[in-house]
SEMARRO-364982 format. One record per residue (C-alpha): residue number from 1; residue in three letters; x, y, z. Coordinates in steps of 0.1 Angstrom, whole numbers, padded with zeros to 4 digits, m for minus. Layout:
REM residues N
(kolpa NUM 'ALA' (X Y Z))
...
REM end
This chain:
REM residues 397
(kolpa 1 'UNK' (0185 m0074 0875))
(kolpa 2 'UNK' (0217 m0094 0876))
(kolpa 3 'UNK' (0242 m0093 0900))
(kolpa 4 'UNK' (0283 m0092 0886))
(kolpa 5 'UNK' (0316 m0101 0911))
(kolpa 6 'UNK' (0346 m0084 0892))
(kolpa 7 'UNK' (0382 m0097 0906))
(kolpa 8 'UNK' (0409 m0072 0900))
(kolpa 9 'UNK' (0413 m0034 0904))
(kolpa 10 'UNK' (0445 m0029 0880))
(kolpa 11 'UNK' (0435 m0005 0849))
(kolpa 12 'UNK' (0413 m0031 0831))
(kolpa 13 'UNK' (0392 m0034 0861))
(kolpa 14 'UNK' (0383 0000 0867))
(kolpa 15 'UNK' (0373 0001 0831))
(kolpa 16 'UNK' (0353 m0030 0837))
(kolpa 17 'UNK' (0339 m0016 0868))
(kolpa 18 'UNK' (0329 0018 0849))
(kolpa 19 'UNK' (0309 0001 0822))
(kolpa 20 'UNK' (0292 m0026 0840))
(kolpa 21 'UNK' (0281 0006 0864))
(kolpa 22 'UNK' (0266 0018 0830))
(kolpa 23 'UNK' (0247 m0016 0825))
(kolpa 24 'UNK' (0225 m0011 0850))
(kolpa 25 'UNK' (0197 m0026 0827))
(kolpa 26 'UNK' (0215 m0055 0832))
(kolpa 27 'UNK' (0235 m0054 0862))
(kolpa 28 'UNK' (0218 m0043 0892))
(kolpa 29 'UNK' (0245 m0044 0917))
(kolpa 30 'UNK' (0281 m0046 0907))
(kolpa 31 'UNK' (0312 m0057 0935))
(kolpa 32 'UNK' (0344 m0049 0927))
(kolpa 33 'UNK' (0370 m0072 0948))
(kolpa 34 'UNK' (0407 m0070 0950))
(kolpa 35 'UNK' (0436 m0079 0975))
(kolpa 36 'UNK' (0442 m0040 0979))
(kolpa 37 'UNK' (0405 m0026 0989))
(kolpa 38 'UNK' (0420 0008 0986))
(kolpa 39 'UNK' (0422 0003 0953))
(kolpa 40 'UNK' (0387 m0006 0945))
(kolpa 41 'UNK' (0381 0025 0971))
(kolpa 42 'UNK' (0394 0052 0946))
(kolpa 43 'UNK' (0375 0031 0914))
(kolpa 44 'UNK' (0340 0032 0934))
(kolpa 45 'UNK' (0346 0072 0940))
(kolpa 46 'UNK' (0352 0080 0906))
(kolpa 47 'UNK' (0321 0063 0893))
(kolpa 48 'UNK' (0298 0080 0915))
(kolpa 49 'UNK' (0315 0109 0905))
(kolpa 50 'UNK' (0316 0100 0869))
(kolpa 51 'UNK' (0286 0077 0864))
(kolpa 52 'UNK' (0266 0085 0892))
(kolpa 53 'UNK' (0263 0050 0902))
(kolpa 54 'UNK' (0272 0031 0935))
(kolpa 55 'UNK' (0290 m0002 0935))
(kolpa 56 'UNK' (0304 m0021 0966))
(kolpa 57 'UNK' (0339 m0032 0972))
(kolpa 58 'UNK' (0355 m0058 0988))
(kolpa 59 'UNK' (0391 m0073 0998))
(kolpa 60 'UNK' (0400 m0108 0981))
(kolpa 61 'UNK' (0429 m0131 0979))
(kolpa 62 'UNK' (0422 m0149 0945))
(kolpa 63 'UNK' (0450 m0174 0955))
(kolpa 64 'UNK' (0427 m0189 0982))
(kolpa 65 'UNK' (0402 m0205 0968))
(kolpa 66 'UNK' (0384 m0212 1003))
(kolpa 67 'UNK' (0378 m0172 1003))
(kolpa 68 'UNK' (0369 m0168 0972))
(kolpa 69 'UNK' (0346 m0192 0969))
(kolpa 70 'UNK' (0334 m0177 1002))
(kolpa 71 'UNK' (0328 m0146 0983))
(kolpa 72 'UNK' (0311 m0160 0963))
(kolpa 73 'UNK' (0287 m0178 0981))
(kolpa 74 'UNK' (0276 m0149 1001))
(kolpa 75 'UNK' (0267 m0127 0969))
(kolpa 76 'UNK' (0262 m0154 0945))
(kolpa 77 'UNK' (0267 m0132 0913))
(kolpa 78 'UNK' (0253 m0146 0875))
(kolpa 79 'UNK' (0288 m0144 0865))
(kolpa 80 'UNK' (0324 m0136 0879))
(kolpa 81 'UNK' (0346 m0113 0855))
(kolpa 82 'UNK' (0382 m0123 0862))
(kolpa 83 'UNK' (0405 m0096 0853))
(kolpa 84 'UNK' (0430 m0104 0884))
(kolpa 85 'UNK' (0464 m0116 0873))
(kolpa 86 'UNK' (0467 m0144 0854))
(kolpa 87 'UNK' (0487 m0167 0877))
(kolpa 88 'UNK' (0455 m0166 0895))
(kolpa 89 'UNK' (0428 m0178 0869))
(kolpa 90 'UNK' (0429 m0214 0879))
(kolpa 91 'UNK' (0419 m0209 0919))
(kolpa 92 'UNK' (0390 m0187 0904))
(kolpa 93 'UNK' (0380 m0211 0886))
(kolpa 94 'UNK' (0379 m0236 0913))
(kolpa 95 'UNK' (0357 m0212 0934))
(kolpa 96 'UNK' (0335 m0207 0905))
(kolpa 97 'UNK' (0330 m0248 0907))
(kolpa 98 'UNK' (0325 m0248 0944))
(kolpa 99 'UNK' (0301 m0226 0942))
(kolpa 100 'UNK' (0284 m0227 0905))
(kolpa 101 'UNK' (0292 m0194 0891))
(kolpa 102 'UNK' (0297 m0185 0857))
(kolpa 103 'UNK' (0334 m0176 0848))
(kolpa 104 'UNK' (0351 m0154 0821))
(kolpa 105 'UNK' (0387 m0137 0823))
(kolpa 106 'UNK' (0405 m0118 0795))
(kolpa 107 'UNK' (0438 m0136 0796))
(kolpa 108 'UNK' (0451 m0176 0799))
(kolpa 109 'UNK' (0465 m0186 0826))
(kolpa 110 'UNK' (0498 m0186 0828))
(kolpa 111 'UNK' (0524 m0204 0858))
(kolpa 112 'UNK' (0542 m0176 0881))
(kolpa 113 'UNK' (0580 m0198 0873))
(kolpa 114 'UNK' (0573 m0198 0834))
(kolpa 115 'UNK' (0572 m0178 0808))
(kolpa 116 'UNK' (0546 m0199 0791))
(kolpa 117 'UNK' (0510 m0188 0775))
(kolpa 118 'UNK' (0491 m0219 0770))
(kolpa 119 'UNK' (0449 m0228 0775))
(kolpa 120 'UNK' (0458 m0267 0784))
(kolpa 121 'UNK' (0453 m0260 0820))
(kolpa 122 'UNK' (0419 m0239 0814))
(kolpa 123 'UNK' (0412 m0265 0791))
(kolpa 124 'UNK' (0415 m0291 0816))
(kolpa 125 'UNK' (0384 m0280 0834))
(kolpa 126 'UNK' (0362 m0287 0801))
(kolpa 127 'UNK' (0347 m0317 0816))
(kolpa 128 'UNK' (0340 m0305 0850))
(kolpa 129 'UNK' (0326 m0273 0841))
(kolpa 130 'UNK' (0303 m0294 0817))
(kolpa 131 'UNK' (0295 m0318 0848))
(kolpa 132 'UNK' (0284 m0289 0868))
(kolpa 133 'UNK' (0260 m0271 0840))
(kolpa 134 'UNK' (0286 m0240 0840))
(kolpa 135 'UNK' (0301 m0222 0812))
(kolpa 136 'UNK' (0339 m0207 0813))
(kolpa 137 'UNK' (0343 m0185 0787))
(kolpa 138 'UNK' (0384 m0177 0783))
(kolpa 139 'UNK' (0399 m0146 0767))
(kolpa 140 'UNK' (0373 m0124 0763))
(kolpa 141 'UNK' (0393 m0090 0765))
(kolpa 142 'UNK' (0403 m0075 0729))
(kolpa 143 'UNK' (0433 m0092 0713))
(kolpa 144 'UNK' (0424 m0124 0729))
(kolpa 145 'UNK' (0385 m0116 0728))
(kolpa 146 'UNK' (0377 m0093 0703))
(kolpa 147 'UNK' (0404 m0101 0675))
(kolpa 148 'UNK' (0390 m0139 0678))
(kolpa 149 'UNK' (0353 m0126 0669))
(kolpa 150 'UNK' (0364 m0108 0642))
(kolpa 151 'UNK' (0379 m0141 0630))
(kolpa 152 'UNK' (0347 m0159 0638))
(kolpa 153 'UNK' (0322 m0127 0620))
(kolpa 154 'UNK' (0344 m0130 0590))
(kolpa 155 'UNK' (0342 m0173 0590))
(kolpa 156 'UNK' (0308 m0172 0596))
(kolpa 157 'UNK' (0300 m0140 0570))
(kolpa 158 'UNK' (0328 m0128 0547))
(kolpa 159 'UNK' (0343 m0162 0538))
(kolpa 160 'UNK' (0340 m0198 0524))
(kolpa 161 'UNK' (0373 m0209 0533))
(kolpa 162 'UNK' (0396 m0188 0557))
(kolpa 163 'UNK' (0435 m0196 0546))
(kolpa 164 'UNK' (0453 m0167 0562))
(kolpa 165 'UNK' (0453 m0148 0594))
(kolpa 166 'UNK' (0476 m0118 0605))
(kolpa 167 'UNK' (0463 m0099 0636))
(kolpa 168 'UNK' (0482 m0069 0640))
(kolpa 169 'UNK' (0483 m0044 0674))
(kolpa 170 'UNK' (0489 m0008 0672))
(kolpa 171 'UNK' (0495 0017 0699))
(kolpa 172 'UNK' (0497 0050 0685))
(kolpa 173 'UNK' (0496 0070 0714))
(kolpa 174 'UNK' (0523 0087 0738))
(kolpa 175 'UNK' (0515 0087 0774))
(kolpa 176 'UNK' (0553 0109 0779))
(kolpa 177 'UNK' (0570 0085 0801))
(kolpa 178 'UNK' (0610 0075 0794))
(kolpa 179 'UNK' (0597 0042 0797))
(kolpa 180 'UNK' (0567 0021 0809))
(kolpa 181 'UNK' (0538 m0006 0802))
(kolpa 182 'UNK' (0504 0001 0789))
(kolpa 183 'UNK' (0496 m0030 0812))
(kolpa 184 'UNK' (0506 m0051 0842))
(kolpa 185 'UNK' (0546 m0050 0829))
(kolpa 186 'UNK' (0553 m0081 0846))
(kolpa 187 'UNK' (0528 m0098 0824))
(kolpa 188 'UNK' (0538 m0078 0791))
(kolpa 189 'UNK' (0577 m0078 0795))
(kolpa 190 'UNK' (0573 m0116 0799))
(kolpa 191 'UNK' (0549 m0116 0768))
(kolpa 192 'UNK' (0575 m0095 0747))
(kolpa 193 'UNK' (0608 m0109 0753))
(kolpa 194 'UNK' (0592 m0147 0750))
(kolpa 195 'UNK' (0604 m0164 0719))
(kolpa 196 'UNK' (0581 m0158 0688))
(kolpa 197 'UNK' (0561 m0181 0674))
(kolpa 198 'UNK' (0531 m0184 0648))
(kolpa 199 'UNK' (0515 m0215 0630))
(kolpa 200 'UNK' (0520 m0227 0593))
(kolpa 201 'UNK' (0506 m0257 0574))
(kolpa 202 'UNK' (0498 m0275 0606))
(kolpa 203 'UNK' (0530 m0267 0628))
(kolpa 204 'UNK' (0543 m0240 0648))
(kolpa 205 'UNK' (0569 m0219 0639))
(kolpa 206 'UNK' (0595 m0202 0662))
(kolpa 207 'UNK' (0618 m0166 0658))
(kolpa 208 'UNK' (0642 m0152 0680))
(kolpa 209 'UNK' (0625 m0121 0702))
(kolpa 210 'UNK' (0615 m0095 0682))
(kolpa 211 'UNK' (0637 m0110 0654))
(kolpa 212 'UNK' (0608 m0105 0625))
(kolpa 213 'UNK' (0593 m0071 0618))
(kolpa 214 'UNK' (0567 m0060 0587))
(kolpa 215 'UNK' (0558 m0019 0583))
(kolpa 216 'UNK' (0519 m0021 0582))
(kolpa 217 'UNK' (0494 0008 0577))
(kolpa 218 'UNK' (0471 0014 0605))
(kolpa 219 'UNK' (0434 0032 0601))
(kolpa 220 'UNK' (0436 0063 0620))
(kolpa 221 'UNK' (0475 0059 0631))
(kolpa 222 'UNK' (0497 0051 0599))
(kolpa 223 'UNK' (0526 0030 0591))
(kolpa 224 'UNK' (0544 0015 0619))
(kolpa 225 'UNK' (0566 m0012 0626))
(kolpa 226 'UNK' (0553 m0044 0634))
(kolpa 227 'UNK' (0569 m0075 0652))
(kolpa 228 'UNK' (0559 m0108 0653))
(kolpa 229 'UNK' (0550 m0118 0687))
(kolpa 230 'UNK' (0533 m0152 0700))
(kolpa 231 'UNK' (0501 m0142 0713))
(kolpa 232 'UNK' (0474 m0170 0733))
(kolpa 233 'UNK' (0448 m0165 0707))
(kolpa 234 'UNK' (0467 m0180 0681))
(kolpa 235 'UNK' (0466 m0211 0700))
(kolpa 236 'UNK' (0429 m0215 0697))
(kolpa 237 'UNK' (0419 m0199 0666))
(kolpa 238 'UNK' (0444 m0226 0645))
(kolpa 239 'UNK' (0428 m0252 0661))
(kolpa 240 'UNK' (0390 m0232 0655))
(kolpa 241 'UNK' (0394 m0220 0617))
(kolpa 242 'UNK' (0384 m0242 0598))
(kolpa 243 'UNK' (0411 m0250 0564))
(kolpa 244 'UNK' (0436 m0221 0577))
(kolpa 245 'UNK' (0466 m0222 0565))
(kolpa 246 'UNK' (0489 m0194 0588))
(kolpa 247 'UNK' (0479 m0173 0612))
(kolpa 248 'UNK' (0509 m0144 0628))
(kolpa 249 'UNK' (0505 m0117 0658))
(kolpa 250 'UNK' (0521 m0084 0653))
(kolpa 251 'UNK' (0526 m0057 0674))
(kolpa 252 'UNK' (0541 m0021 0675))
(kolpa 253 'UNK' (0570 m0006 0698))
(kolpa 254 'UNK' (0587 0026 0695))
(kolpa 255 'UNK' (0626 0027 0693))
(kolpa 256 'UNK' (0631 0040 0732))
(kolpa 257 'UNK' (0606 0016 0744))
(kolpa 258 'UNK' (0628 m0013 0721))
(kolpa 259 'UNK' (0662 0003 0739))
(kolpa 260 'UNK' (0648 0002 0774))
(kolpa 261 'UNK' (0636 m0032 0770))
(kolpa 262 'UNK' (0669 m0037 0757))
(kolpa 263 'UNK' (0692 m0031 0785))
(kolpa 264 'UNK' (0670 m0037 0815))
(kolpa 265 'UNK' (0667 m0078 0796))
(kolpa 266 'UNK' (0709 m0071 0793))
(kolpa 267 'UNK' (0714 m0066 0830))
(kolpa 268 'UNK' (0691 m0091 0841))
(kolpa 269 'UNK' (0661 m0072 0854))
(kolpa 270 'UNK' (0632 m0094 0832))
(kolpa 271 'UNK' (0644 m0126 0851))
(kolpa 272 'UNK' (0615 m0142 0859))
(kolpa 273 'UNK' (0633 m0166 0888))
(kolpa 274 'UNK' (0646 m0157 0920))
(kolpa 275 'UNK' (0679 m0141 0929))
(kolpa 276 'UNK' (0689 m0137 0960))
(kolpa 277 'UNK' (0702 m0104 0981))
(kolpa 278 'UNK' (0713 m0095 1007))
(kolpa 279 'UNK' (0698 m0134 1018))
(kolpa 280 'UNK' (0665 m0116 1005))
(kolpa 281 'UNK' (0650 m0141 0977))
(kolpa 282 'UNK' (0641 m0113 0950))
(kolpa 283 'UNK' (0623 m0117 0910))
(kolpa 284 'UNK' (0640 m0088 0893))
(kolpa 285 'UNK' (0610 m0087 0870))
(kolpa 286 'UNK' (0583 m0083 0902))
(kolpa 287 'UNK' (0610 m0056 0916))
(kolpa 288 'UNK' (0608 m0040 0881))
(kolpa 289 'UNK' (0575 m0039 0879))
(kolpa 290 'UNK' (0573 m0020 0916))
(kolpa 291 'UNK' (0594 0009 0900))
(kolpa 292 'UNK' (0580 0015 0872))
(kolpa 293 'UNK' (0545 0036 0867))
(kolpa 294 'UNK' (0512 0017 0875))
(kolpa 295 'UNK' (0495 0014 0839))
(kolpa 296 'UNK' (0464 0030 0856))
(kolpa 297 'UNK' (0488 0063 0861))
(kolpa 298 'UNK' (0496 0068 0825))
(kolpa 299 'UNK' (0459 0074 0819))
(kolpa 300 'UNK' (0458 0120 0823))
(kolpa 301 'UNK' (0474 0132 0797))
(kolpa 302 'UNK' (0472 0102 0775))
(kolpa 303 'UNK' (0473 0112 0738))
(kolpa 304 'UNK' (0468 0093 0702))
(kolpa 305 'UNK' (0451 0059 0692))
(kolpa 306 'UNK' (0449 0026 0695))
(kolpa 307 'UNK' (0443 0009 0656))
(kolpa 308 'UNK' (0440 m0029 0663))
(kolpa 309 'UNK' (0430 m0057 0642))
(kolpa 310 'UNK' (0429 m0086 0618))
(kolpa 311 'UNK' (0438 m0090 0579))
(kolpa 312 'UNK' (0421 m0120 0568))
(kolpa 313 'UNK' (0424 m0137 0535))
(kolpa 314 'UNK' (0409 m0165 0516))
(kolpa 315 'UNK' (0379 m0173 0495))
(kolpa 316 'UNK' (0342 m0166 0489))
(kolpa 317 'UNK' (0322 m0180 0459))
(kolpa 318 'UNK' (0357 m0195 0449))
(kolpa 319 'UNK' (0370 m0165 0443))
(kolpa 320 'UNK' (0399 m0150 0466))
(kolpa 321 'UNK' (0392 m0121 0492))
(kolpa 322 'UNK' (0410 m0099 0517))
(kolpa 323 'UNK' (0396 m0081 0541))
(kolpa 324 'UNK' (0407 m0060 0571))
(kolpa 325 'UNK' (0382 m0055 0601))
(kolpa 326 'UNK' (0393 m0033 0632))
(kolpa 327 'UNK' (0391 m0009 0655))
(kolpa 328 'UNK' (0404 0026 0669))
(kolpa 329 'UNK' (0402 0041 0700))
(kolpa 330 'UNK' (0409 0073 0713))
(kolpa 331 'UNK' (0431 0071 0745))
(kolpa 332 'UNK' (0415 0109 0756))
(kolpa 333 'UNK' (0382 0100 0749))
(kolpa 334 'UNK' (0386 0070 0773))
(kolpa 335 'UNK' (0402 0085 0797))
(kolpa 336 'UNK' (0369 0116 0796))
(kolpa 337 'UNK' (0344 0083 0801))
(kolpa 338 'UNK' (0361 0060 0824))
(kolpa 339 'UNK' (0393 0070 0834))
(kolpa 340 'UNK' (0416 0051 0818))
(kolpa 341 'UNK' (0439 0046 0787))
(kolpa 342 'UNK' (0424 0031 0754))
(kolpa 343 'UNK' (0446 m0004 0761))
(kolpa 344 'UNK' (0426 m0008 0793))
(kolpa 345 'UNK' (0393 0003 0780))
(kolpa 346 'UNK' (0398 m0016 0746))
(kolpa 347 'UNK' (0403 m0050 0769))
(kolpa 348 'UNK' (0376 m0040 0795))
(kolpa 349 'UNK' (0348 m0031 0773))
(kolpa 350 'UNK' (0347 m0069 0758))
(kolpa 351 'UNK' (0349 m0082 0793))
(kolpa 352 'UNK' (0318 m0065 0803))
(kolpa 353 'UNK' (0301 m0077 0765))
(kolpa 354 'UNK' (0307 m0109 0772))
(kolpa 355 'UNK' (0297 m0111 0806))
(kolpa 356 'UNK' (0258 m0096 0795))
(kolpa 357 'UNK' (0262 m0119 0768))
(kolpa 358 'UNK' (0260 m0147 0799))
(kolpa 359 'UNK' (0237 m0130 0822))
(kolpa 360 'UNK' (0212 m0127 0793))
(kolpa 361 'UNK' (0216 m0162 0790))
(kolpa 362 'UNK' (0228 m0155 0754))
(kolpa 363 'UNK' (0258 m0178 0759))
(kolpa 364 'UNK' (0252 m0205 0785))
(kolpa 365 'UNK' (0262 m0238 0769))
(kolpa 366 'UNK' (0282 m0258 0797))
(kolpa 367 'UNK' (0319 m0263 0793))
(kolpa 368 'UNK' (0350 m0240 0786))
(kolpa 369 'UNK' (0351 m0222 0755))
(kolpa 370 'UNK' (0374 m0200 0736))
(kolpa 371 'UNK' (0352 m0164 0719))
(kolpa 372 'UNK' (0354 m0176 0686))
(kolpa 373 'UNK' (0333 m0210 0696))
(kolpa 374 'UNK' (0306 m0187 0709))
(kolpa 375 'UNK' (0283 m0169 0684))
(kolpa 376 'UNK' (0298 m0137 0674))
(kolpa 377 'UNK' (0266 m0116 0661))
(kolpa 378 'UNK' (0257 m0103 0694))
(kolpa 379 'UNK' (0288 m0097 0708))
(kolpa 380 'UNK' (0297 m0080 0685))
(kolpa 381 'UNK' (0268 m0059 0683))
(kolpa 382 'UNK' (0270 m0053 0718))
(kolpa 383 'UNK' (0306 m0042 0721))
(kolpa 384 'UNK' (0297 m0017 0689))
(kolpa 385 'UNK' (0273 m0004 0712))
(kolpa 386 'UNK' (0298 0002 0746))
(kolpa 387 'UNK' (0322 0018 0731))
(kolpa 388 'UNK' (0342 m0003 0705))
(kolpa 389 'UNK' (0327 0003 0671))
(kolpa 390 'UNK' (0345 m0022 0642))
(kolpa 391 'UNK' (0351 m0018 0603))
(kolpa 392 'UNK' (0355 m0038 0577))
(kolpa 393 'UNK' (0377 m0028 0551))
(kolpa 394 'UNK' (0379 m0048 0513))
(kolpa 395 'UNK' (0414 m0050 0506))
(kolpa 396 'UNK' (0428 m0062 0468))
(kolpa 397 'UNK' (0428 m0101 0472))
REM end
């Protein structure tokens, strides 16, 4: 029996905790650390409650990489599952050096003062982690994670030549707040009102915010509106497909969320520097993000689907193809299993996949590596099985 170190107690990590609980035939013990122990408190009880399972806690600073590695050291885990925030996956990674532990997060990191998703710093430690016999394994939540394996199942199975990528992201559900975020809304206001961008013929592309919109037809939602966002895993996958051509994000938002977004980014409150009051340095954004509902909240109550994946085109026996592979989730059936909403459980589920896929020694090549690098066959298989069956769909070419 392995033993895995999960960092962070937000939504996703109580999801994470919840199923690698279940994988007791591969996870022996499970610790779930956070800065707020409380936190990780209230996540332990509801597994014994729900799972009948014990984990142990523990309180963390992932900005100090002295006491994390510290952790570390004392329970010397097969892997670490970083699902803390996102300014803090490069100290984790440096304890996971220090002390030669196996990393994977669900998200790139990104610097605190910039709105500004890019892998070149996590791709900086490709050499070292190679030096050191570890592997890093970076995004491996759902869209980045899941949406890249789809991309890599449909290379490796459906297609000869991949030329065309669109990933879309539905949330069809309703958890009846005026307005809130389905995850950390620091993190996913700075994702939304980012400029957008996608890649074409060898270049990226930018849009104004939200300025580009398609209506698309999700499996078990419907049509919605879609907007072209940039999202990190195009980043990797134009660089990993091999003759693509384009590849786009898109994801929904209702009208009221659109408003909202609207005139809190009018008055200022989505700055992402500081302002000062009162002689009181203050990020409107962080102070935003203390008023409104903790994702983990929305959860009870939770109605609808999630409907999330990728339309990939090209050719096969030199003849063109379409196809449409994704999933749906149920946001009350989640929340009956692990507590949660399905956009927590949809990104935890694939964190806990791919960390068995590396305490089974399944994946274990040194270096850092992007999901769509890694064999998809039994991650995919394995996700299926926790929760996250996928489809694929033939759609006229």
């Amino acid at each position: 029996m392995k033993k895995v170190v999960i960092i962070g107690a937000g939504g996703v990590g109580g999801v994470v905790a919840h199923k690698c609980a279940q994988a007791s035939d591969v996870f022996g013990e499970v610790l779930l650390a956070s800065r707020t122990k409380s936190r990780c408190d209230k996540i332990a009880a509801e597994i014994a409650e729900l799972q009948g399972k014990t984990i142990r806690t523990a309180a963390i600073d992932a900005d100090d990489v002295k006491a994390t590695a510290a952790l570390l050291e004392r329970e010397r885990p097969a892997v670490v599952i970083n699902v803390a925030l996102p300014y803090q996956d490069l100290s984790i990674m440096e304890a996971c050096l220090a002390t030669g532990t196996p990393y994977l997060d669900t998200a790139n990191y990104e610097p605190p003062d910039v709105a500004k998703f890019e892998y070149k710093w996590q791709w900086a430690f490709k050499e070292r982690f190679e030096q050191a016999g570890l592997i890093a394994v970076l995004g491996s939540g759902f869209d980045p994670g899941v949406t890249n394996m789809y991309c890599a199942h449909a290379q490796k199975h459906l297609f000869d030549t991949i030329q065309y990528v669109d990933i879309v992201d539905c949330n069809g559900g309703s958890h009846g707040k005026a307005f809130a975020t389905n995850f950390n809304p620091e993190i996913n206001i700075r994702e939304i009102t980012a400029r957008g961008r996608y890649w074409e013929k060898g270049e990226w592309k930018e849009t104004d915010p939200l300025s580009v919109s398609m209506m698309f037809d999700y499996p078990g939602v419907g049509e919605r509106k879609s907007f072209l966002l940039y999202h990190e895993e195009l980043e990797s996958l134009a660089l990993n497909l091999k003759g693509l051509e384009r590849i786009r994000f898109w994801m929904t938002f209702g009208e009221s969320y659109l408003k909202h977004l609207e005139v809190l980014g009018n008055v200022g409150m989505t700055r992402i520097d500081e302002v000062d009051y009162q002689g009181t340095p203050v990020v409107p954004i962080k102070f935003l993000k203390a008023l409104l509902p903790d994702p983990a909240s929305l959860a009870p109550g939770y109605t609808g689907k999630t409907s999330i994946g990728c339309l990939v085109s090209g050719k096969k026996d030199g003849k063109p193809r379409k196809v449409f592979v994704y999933n749906i989730c149920d946001h009350a059936a989640c929340y009956q299993e692990v507590r949660a909403q399905a956009v927590s459980y949809t990104t935890g589920v694939p964190a806990v996949s791919g960390a068995v896929m590396i305490a089974k020694g399944i994946w274990s090549q040194p270096g850092v590596w992007n999901m769509e690098q890694l064999d998809p066959d039994p991650f995919l298989a394995d996700v299926a099985a926790r929760g996250l069956p996928w489809h694929v769909e033939e759609r006229p070419a």
